[in-house]
HTML snippet that shows the backbone in 3Dmol.js (N, CA, C, O; Angstrom):
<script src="https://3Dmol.org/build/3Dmol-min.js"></script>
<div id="view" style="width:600px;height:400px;position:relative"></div>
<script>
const pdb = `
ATOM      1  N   UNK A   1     101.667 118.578  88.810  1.00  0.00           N
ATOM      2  CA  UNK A   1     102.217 119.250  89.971  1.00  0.00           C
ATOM      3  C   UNK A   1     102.929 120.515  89.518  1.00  0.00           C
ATOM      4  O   UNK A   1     103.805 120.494  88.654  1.00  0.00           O
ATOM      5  N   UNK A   2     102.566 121.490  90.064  1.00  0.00           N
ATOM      6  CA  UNK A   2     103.120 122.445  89.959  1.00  0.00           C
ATOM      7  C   UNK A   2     103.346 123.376  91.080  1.00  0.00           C
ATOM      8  O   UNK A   2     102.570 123.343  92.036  1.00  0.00           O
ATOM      9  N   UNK A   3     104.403 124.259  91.054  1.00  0.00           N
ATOM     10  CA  UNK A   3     105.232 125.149  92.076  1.00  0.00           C
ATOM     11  C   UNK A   3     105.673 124.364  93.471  1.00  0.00           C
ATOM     12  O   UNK A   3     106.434 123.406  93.334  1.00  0.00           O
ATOM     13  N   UNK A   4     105.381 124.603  94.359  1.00  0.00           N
ATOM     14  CA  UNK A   4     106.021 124.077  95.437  1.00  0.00           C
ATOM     15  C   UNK A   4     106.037 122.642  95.482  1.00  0.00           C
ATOM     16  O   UNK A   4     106.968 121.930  95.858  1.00  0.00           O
ATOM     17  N   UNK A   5     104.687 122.222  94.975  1.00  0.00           N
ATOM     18  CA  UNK A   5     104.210 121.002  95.528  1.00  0.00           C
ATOM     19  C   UNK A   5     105.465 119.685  94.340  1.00  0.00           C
ATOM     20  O   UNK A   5     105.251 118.473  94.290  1.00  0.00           O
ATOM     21  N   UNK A   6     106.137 120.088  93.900  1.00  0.00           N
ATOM     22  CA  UNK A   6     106.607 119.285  93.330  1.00  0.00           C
ATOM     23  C   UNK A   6     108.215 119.701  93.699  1.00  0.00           C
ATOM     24  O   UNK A   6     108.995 119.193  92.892  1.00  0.00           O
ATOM     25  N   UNK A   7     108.538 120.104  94.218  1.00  0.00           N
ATOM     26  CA  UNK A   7     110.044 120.539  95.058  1.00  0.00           C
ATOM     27  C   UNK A   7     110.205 119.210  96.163  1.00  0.00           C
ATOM     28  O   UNK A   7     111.168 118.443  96.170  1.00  0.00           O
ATOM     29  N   UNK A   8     109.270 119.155  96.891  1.00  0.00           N
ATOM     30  CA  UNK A   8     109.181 117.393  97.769  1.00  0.00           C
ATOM     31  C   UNK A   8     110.478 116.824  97.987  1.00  0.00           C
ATOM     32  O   UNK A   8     111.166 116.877  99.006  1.00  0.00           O
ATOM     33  N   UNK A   9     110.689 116.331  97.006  1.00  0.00           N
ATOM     34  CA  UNK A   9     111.509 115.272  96.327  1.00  0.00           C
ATOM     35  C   UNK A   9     113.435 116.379  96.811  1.00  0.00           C
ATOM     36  O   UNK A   9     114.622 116.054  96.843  1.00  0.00           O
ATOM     37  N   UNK A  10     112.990 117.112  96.960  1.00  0.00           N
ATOM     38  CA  UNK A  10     114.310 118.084  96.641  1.00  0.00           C
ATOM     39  C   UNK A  10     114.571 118.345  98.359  1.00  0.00           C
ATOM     40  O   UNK A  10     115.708 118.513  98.802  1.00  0.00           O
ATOM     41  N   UNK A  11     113.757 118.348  98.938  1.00  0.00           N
ATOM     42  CA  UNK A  11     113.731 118.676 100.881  1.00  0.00           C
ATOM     43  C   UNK A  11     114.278 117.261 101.504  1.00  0.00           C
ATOM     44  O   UNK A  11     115.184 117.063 102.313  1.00  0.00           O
ATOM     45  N   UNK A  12     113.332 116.280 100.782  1.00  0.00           N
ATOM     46  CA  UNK A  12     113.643 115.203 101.624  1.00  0.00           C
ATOM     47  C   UNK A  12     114.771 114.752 100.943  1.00  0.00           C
ATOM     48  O   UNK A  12     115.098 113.696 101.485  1.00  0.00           O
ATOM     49  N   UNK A  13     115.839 115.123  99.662  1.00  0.00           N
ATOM     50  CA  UNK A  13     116.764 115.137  99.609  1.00  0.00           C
ATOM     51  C   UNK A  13     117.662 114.991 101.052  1.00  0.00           C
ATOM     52  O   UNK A  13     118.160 114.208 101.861  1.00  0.00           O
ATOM     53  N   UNK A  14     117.393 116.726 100.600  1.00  0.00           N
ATOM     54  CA  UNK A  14     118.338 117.205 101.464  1.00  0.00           C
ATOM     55  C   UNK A  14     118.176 117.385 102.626  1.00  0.00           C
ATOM     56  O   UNK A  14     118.487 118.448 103.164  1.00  0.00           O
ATOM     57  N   UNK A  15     117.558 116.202 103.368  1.00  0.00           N
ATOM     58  CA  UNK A  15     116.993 115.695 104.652  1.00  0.00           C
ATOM     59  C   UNK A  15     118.062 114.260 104.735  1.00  0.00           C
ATOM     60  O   UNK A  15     118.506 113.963 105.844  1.00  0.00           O
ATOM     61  N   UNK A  16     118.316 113.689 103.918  1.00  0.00           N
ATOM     62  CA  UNK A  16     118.862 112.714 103.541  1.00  0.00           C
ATOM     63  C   UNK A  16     120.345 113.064 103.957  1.00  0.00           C
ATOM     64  O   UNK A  16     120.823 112.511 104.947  1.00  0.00           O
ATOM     65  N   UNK A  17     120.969 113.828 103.338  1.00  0.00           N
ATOM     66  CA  UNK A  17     122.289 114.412 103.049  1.00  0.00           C
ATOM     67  C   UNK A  17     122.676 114.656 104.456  1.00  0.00           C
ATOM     68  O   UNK A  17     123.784 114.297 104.854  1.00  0.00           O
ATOM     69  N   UNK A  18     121.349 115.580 105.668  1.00  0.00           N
ATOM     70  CA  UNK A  18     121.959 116.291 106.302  1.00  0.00           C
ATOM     71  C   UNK A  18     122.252 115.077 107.331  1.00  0.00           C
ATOM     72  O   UNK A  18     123.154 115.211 108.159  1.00  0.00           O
ATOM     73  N   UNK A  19     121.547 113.990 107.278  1.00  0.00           N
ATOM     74  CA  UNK A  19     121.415 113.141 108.152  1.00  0.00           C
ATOM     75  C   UNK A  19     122.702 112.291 107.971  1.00  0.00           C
ATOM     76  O   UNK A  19     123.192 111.561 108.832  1.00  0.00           O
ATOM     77  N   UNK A  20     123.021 112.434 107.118  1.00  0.00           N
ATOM     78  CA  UNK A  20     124.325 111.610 106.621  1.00  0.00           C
ATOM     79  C   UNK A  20     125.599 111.735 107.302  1.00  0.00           C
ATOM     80  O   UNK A  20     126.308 111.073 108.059  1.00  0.00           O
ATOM     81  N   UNK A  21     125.593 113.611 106.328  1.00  0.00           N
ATOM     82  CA  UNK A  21     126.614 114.112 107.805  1.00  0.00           C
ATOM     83  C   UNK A  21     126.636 114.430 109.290  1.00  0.00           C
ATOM     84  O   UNK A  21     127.634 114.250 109.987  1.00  0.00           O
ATOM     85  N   UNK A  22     125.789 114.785 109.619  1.00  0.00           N
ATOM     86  CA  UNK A  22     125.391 114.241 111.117  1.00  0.00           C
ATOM     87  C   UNK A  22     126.203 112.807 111.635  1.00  0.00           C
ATOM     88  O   UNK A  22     127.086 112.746 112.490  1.00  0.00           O
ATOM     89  N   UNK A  23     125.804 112.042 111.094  1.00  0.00           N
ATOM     90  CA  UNK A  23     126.213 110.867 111.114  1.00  0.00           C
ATOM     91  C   UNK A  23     127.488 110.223 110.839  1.00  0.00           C
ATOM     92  O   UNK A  23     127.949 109.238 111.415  1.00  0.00           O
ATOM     93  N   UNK A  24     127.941 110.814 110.004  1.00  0.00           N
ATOM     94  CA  UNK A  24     129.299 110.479 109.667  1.00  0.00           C
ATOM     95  C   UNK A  24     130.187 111.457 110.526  1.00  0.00           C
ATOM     96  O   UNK A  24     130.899 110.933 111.383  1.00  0.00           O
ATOM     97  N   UNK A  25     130.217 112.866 110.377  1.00  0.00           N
ATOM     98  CA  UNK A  25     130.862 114.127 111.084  1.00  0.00           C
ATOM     99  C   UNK A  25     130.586 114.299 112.356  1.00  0.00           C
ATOM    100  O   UNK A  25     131.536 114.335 113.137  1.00  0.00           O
ATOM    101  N   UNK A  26     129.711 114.393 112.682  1.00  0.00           N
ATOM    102  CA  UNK A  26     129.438 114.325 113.847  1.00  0.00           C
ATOM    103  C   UNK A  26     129.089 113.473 114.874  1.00  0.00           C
ATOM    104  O   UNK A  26     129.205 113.907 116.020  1.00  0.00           O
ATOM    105  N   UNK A  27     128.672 112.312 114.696  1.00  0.00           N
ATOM    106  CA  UNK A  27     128.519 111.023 115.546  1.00  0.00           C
ATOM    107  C   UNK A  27     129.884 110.159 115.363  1.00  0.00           C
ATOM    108  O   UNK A  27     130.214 109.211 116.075  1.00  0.00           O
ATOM    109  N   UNK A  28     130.758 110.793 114.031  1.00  0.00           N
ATOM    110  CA  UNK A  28     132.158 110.376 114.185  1.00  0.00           C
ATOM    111  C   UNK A  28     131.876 108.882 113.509  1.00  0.00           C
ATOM    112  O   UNK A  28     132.850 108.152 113.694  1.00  0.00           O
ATOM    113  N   UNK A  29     130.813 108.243 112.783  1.00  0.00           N
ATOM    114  CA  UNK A  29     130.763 107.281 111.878  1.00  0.00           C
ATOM    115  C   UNK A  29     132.140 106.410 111.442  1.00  0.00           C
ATOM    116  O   UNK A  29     132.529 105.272 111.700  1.00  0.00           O
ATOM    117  N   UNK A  30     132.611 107.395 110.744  1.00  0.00           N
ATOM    118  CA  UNK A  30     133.539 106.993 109.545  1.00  0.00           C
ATOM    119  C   UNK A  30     134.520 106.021 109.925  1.00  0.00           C
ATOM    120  O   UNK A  30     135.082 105.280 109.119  1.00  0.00           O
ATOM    121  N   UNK A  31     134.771 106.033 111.473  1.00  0.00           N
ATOM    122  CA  UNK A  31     135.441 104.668 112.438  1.00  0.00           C
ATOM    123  C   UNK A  31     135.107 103.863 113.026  1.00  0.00           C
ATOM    124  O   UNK A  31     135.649 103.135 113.857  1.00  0.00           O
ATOM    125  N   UNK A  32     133.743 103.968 112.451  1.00  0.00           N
ATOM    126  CA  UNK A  32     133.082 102.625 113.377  1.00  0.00           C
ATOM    127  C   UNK A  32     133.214 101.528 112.414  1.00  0.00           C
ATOM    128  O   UNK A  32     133.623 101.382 111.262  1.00  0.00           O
ATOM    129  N   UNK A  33     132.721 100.841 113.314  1.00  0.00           N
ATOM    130  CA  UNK A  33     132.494  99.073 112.207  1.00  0.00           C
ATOM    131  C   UNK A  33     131.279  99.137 111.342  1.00  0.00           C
ATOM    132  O   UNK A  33     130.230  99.733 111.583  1.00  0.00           O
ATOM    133  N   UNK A  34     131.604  98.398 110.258  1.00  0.00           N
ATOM    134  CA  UNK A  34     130.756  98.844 109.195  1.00  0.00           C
ATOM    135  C   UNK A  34     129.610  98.680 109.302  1.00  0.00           C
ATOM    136  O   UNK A  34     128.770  99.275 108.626  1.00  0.00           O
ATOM    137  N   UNK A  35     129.307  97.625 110.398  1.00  0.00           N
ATOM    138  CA  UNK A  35     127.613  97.162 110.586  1.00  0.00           C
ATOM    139  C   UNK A  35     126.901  98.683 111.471  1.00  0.00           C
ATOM    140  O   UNK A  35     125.895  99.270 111.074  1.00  0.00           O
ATOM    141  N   UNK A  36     127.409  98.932 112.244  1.00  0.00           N
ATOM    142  CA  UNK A  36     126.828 100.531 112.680  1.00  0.00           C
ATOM    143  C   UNK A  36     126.794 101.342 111.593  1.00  0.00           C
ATOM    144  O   UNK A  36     125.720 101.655 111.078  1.00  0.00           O
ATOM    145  N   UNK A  37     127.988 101.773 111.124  1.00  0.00           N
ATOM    146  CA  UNK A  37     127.794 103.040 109.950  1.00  0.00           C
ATOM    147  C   UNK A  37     126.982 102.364 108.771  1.00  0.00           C
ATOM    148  O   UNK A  37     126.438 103.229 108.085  1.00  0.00           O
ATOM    149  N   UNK A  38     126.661 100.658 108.189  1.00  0.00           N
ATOM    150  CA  UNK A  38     125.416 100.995 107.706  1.00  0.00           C
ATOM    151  C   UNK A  38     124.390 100.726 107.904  1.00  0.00           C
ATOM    152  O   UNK A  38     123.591 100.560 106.982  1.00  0.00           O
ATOM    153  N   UNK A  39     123.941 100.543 109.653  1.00  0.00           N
ATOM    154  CA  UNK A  39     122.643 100.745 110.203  1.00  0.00           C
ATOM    155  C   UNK A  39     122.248 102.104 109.955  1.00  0.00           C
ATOM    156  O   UNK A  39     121.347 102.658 109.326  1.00  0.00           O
ATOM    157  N   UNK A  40     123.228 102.454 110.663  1.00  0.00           N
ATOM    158  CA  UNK A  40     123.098 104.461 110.964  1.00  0.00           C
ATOM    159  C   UNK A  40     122.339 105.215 109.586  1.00  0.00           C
ATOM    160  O   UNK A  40     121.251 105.786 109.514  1.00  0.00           O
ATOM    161  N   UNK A  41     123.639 104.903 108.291  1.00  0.00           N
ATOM    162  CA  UNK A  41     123.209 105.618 106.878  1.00  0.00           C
ATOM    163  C   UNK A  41     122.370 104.951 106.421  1.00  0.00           C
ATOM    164  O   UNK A  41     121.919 105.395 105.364  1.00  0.00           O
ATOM    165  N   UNK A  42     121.819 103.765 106.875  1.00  0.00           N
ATOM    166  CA  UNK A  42     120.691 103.259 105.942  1.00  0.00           C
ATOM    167  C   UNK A  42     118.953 104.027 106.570  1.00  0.00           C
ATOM    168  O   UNK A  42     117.955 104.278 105.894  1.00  0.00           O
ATOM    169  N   UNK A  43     119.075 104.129 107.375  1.00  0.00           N
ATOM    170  CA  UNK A  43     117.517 104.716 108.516  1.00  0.00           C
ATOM    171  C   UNK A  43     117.269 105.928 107.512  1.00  0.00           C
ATOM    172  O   UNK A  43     116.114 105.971 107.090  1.00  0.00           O
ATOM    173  N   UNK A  44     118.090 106.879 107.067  1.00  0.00           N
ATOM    174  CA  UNK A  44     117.420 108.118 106.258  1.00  0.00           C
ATOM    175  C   UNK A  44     116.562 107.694 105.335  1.00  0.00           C
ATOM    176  O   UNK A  44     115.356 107.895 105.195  1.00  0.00           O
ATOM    177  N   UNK A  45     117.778 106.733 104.375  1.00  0.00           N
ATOM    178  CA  UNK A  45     117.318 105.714 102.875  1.00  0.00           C
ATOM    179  C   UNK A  45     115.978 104.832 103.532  1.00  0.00           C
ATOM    180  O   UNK A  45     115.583 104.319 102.485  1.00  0.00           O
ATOM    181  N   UNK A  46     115.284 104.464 104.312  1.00  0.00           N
ATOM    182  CA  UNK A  46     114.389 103.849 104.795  1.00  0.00           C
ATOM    183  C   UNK A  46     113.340 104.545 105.029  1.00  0.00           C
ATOM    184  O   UNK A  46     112.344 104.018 104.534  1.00  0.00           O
ATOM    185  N   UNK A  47     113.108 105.630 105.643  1.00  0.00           N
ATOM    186  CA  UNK A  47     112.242 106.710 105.860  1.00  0.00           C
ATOM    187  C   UNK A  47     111.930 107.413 104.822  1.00  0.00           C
ATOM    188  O   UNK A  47     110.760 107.722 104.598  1.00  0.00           O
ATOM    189  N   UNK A  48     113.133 107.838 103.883  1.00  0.00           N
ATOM    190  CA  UNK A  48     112.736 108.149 102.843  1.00  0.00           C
ATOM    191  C   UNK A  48     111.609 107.105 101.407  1.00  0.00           C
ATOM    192  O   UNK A  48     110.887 107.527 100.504  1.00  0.00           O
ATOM    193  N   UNK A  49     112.022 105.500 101.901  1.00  0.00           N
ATOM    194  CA  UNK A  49     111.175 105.161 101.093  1.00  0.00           C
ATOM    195  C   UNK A  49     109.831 104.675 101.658  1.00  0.00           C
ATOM    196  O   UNK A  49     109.075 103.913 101.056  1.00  0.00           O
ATOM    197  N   UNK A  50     109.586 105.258 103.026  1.00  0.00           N
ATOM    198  CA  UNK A  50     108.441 105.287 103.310  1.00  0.00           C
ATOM    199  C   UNK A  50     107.775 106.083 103.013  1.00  0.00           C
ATOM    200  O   UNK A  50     106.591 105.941 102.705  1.00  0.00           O
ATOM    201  N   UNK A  51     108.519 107.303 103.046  1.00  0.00           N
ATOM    202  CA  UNK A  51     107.725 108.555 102.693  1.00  0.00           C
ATOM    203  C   UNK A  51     106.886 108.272 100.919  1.00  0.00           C
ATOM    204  O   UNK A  51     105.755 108.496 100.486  1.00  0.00           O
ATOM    205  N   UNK A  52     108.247 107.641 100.273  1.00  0.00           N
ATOM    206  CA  UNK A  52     107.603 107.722  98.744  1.00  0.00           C
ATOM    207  C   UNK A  52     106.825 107.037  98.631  1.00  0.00           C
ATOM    208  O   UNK A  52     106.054 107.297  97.708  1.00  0.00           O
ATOM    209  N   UNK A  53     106.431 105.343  99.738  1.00  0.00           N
ATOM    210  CA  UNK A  53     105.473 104.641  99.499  1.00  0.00           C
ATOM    211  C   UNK A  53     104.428 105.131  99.899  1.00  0.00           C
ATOM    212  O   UNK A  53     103.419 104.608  99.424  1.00  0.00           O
ATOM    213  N   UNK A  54     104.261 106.018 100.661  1.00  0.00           N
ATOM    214  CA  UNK A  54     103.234 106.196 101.335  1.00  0.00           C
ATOM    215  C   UNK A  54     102.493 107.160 100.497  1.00  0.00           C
ATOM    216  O   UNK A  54     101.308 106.918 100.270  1.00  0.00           O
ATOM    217  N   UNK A  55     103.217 108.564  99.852  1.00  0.00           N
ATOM    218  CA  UNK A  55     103.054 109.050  99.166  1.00  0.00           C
ATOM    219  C   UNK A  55     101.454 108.815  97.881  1.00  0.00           C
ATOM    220  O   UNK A  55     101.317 109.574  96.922  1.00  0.00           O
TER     221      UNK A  55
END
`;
const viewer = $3Dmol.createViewer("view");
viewer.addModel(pdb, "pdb");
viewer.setStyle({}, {cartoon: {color: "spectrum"}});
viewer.zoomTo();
viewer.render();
</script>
């Protein structure tokens, strides 16, 4: 892999991250009960390992 095609890994990063804070900052997370905030933060981590299985 070379040039773009191997960056991937670096988007859906930071697809990860943004979803996080979204989630925490802005859906106001950080006071909920823990079973929501880790439904909520786990769905990125899930998608993301679909993406790699699928991959």
């Amino acid at each position: 892999m070379s040039g773009a095609a191997g960056w991937w890994w670096a988007v859906v990063l930071a697809a990860v991250a943004k979803a996080w804070v979204i989630a925490d900052g802005f859906m106001e997370l950080r006071h909920a009960p823990l079973g929501w905030r880790a439904a909520m933060l786990a769905w990125p981590v899930v998608l993301v390992a679909g993406i790699v299985v699928m991959r």
